[in-house]
C-alpha positions, 0 to 999 in steps of 0.5 A, a space after each residue: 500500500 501506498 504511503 501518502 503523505 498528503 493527497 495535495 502537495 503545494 508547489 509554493 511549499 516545496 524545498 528547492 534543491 539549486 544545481 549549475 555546472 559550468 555555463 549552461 546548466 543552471 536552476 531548482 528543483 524538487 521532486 514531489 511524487 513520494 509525498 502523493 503516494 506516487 510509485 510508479 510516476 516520477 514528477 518535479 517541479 523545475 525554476 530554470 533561469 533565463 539562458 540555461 537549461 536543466 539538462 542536456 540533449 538526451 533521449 531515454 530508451 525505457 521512460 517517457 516524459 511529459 512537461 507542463 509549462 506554468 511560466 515563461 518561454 523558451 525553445 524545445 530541442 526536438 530530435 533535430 528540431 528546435 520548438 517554440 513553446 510558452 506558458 500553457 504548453 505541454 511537450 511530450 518526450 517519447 522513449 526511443 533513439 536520438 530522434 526523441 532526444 530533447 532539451 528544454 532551453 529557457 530562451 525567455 527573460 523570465 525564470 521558466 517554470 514547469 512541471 515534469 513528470 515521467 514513468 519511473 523505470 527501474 532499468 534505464 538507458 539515455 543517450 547524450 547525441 552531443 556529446 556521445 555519452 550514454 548512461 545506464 541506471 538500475 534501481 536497486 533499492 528506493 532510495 539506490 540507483 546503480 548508474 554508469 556513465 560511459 561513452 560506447 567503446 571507452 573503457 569498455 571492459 570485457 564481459 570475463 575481465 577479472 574473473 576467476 578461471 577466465 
């Protein structure tokens, strides 16, 4: 059984949690779903300010995701489109290869400020088009994921490497 907290959370009441690397990636957020009970799926509330963005250009083999825009403007890297998108827009982001990968840019002069929410996998693989990353996560317990970061034939171990006998 699920173990609801609140069946009402208050955007106004979350704890934001501040995140930037380097020049591009910037803002707050926090994720609610567990104080709804919620299992299954995975929602944030995202503050990103005006020129970044939250995350890279990726694309994820197992999750979908979706984004309800509640302030602001920017643009939605699409596959190999750019899109204009506002306040009361919703954009969708489908499981598949590099041409479902998406980034949202706050283009705007205002803090953007959206929802996210997507089905929590507990096995995941995302690409990284730009820079030919990828990333591969298992939930191994609630609150444990076990995540590697890699790029295809980097530091790629053989399936035996340090086994016995092998």
């Amino acid at each position: 059984m699920n173990q609801v907290t609140r069946p009402i959370v208050s955007l106004s009441d979350l704890q934001l949690v501040s995140f930037e690397q380097g020049s591009l990636y910037k803002g707050a957020d926090a994720s609610f779903s567990q104080q709804l009970g919620l299992k299954a799926l995975g929602v944030r509330y995202n503050e990103i300010p005006p020129g970044k963005s939250g995350c890279p250009f990726h694309n994820h083999h197992v999750e979908e995701e979706l984004f309800v825009i509640l302030e602001g403007e920017g643009t939605y890297r699409f596959g190999a489109e750019r899109h204009a998108f506002k306040a009361g827009d919703v954009l969708g982001a489908p499981n598949g290869g590099p041409d479902t990968a998406h980034q949202i840019l706050n283009t705007g002069s205002v803090t953007l400020k959206y929802l996210s929410m997507a089905n929590n996998a507990d096995t995941e693989v995302c690409e990284y088009p730009d820079s030919g990353k990828f990333q591969v996560s298992s939930r191994t317990s609630a609150d444990h994921r076990l995540r590697h970061c890699g790029r295809e034939g980097q530091n790629h171990l053989d399936y035996y490497d340090g086994e016995p006998g092998a």
